[in-house]
DRENDOSE-19772 format. One record per residue (C-alpha): residue number from 1; residue in three letters; x, y, z. Coordinates in Angstrom, 2 decimals, decimal comma. Layout:
REM residues N
{k->NUM r->ALA east->X north->Y up->Z}
...
***
This chain:
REM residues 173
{k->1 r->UNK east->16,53 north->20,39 up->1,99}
{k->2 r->UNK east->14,21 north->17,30 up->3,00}
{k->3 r->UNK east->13,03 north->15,29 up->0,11}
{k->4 r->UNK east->9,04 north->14,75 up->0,56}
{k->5 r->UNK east->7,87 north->11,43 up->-0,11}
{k->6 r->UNK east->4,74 north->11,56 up->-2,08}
{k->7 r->UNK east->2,06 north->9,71 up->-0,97}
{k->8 r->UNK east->-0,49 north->7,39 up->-2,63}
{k->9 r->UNK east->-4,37 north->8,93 up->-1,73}
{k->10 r->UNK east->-6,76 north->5,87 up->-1,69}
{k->11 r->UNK east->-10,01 north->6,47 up->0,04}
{k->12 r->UNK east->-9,16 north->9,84 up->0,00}
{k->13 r->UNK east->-6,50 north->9,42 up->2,13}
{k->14 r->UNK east->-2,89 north->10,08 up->1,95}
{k->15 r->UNK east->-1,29 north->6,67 up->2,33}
{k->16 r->UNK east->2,26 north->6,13 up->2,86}
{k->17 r->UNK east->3,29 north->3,11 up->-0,05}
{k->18 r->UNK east->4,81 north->-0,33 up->1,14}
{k->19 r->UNK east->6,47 north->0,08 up->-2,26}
{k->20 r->UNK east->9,97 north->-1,30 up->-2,80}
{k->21 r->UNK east->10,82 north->0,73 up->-5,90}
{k->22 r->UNK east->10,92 north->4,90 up->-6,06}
{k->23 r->UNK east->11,53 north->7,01 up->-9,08}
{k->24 r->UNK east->13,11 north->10,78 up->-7,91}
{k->25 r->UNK east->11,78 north->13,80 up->-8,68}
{k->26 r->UNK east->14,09 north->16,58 up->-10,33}
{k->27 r->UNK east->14,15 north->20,23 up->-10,31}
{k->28 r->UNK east->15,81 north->20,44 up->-13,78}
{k->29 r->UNK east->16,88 north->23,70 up->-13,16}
{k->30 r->UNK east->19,31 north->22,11 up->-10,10}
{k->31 r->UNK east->18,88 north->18,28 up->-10,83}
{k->32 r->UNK east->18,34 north->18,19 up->-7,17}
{k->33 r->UNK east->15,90 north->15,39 up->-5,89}
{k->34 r->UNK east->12,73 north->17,42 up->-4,60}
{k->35 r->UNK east->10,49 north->14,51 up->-4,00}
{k->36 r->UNK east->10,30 north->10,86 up->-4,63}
{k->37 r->UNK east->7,27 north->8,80 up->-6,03}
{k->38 r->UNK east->6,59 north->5,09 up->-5,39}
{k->39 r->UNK east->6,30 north->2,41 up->-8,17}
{k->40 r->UNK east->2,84 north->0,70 up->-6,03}
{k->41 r->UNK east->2,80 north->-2,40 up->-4,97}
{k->42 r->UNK east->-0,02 north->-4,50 up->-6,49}
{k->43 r->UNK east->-1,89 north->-4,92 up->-3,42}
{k->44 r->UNK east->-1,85 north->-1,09 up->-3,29}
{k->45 r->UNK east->-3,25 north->-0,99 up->-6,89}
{k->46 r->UNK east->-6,00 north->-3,54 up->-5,85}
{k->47 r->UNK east->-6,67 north->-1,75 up->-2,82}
{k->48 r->UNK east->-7,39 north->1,75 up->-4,61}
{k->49 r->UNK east->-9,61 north->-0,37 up->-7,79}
{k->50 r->UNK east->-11,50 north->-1,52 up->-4,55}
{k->51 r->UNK east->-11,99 north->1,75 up->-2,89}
{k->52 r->UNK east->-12,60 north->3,33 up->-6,19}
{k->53 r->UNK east->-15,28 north->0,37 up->-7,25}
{k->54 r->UNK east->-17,25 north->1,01 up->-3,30}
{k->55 r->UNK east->-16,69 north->5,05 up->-3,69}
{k->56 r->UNK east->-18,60 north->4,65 up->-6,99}
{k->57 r->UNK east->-21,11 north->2,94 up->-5,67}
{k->58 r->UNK east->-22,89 north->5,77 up->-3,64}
{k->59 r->UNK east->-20,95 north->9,22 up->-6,27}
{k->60 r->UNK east->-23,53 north->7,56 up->-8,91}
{k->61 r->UNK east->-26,67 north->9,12 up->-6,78}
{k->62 r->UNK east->-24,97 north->12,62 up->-6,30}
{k->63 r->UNK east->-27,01 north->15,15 up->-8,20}
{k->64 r->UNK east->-25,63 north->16,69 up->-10,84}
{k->65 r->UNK east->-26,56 north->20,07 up->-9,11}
{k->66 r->UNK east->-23,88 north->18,38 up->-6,30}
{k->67 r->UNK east->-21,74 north->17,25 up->-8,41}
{k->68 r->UNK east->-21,09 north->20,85 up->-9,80}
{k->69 r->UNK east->-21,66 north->22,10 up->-6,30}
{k->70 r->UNK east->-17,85 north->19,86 up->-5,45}
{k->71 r->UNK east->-16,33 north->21,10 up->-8,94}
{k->72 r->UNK east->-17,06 north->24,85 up->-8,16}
{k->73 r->UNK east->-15,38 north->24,18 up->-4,35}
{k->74 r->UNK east->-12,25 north->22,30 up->-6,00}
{k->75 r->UNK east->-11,23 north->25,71 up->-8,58}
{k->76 r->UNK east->-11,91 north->27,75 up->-5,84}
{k->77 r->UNK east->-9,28 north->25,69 up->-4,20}
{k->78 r->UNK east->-7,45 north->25,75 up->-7,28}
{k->79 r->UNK east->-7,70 north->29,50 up->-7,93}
{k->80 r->UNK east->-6,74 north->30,50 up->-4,07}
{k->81 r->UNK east->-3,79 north->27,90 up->-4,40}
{k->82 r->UNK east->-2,29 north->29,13 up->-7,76}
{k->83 r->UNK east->0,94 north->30,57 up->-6,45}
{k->84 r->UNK east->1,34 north->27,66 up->-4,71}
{k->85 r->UNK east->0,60 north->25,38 up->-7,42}
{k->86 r->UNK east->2,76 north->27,30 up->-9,66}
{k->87 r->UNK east->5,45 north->27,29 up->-7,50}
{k->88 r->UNK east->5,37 north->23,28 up->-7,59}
{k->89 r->UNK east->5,43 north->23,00 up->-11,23}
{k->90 r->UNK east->8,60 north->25,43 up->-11,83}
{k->91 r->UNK east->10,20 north->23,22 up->-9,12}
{k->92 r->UNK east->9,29 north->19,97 up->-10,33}
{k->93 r->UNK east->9,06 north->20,98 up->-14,23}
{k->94 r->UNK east->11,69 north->23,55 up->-14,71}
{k->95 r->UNK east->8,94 north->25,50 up->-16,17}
{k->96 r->UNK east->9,36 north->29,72 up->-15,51}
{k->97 r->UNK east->6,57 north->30,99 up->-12,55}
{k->98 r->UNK east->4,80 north->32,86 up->-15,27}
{k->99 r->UNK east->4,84 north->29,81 up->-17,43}
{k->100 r->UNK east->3,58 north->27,74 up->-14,72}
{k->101 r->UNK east->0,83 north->30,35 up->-13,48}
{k->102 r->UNK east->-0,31 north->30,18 up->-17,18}
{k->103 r->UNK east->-0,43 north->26,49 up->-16,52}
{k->104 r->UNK east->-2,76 north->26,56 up->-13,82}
{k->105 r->UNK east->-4,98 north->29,06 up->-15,49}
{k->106 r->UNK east->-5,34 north->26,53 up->-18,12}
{k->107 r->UNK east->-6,17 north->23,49 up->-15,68}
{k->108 r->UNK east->-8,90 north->26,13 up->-14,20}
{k->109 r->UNK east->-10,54 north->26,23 up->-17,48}
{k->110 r->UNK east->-10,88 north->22,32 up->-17,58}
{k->111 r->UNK east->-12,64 north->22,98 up->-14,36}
{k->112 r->UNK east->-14,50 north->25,57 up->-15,28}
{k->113 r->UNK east->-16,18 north->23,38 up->-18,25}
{k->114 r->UNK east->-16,62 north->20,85 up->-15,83}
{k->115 r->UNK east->-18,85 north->22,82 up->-13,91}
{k->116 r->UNK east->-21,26 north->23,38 up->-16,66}
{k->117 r->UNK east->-21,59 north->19,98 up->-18,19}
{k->118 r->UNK east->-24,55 north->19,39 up->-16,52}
{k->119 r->UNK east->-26,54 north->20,42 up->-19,41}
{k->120 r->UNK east->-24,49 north->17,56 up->-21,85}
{k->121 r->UNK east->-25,30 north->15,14 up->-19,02}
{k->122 r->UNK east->-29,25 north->15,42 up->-20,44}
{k->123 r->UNK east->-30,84 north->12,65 up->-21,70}
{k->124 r->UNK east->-32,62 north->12,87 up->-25,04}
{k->125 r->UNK east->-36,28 north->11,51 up->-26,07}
{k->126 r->UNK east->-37,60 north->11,78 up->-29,67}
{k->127 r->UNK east->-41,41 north->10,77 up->-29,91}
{k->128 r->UNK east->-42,93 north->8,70 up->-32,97}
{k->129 r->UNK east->-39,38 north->8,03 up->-34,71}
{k->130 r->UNK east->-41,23 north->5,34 up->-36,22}
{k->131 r->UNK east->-44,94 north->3,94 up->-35,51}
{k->132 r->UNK east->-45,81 north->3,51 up->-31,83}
{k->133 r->UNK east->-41,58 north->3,77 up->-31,46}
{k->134 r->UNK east->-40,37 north->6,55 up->-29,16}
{k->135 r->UNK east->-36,57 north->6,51 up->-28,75}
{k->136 r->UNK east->-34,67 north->7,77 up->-25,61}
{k->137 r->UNK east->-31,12 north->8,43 up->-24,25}
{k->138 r->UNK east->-29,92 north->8,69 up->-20,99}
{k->139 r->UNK east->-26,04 north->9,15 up->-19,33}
{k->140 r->UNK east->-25,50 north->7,50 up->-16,42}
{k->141 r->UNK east->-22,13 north->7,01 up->-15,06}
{k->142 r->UNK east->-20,40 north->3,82 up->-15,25}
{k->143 r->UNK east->-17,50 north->3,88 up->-12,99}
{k->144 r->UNK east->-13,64 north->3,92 up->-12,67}
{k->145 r->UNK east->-11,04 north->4,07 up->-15,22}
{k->146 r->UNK east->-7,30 north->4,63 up->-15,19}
{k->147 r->UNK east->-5,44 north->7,67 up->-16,20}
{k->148 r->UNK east->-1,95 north->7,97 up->-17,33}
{k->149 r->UNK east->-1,16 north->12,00 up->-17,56}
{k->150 r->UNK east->1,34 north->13,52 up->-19,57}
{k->151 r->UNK east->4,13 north->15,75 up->-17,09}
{k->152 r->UNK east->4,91 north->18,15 up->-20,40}
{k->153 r->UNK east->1,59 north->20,15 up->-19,19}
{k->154 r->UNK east->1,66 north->19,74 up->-15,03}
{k->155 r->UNK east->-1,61 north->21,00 up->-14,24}
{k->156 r->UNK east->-3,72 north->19,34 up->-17,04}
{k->157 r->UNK east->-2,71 north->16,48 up->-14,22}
{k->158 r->UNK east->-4,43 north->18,54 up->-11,78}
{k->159 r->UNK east->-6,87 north->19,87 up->-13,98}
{k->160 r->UNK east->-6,13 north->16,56 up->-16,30}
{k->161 r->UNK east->-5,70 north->17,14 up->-20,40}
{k->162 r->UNK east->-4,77 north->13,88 up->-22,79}
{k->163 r->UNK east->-7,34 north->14,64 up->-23,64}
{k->164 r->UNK east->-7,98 north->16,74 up->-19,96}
{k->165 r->UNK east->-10,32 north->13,96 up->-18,57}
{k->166 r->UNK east->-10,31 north->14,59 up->-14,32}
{k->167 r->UNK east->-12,65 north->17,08 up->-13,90}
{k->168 r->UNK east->-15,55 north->16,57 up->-16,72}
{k->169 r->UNK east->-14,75 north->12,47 up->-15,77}
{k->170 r->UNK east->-15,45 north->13,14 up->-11,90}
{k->171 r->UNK east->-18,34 north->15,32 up->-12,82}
{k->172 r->UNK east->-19,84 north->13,02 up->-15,39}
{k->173 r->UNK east->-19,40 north->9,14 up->-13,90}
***
């Protein structure tokens, strides 16, 4: 059996890593290597900030009605890739197919909430708090931020728990 390499995605890419430094991928079940991971090289890191920083530039102006539009395609993709998906984790996490089906369902949920946050994404306005003082609130989105996801619960990295951030972060910023 092959081991894959994974790849880094910047620019929504796959991009093969200059890295120097791996870390292997188990199946616990078989402690065989299924895949290996780079450690990224800095100008890797700087390259996705960059791409991240120019992506966010132009995501800000996607409706939210879009924005929900691109979370309703991805668990689509989610829900017609579960087997798949499943059969990934049990490799990679030792967890049973059932187990990791469960898994998935659970990172679909995340999604699912995702879709509907447009309605916390409202602003608020409250008229005559005070004399001749209205007072409003709006969300806007203010960028990028790193992620370090737990590998106890696989999918939340798809789906994204710790506190399950991905999907209602992408839909919201």
């Amino acid at each position: 059996m092959s081991v894959r390499e994974i790849a880094l995605y910047i620019d929504g890419q796959p991009v093969p890593s200059k890295a120097e430094q791996w870390r292997d991928v188990l199946n616990p079940a078989t402690q065989e290597v299924v895949a290996r991971v780079p450690f990224a090289t800095r100008d890797e890191v700087d390259q996705a900030v960059a791409s991240a920083k120019q992506a966010f530039v132009s995501w800000r102006k996607v409706s939210l009605a879009k924005r929900m539009r691109i979370m309703l395609k991805f668990q689509a993709l989610v829900r017609d890739n579960t087997e798949e998906l499943a059969a990934l984790i049990t490799e990679e996490h030792g967890k049973t197919l059932p187990d990791a089906e469960g898994e998935v369902g659970r990172g679909l949920e995340v999604i699912e909430h995702a879709c509907s946050i447009t309605s916390l994404q409202l602003g608020e306005i409250a008229e005559n708090v005070a004399s001749d003082v209205n007072v409003y609130s709006l969300h806007q989105p203010w960028g990028s931020a790193p992620a370090s996801l737990p590998s106890i619960f696989p999918s939340c990295c798809l789906a994204s728990c710790s506190p399950w951030p991905s999907p209602p972060a992408i839909r919201s910023s």
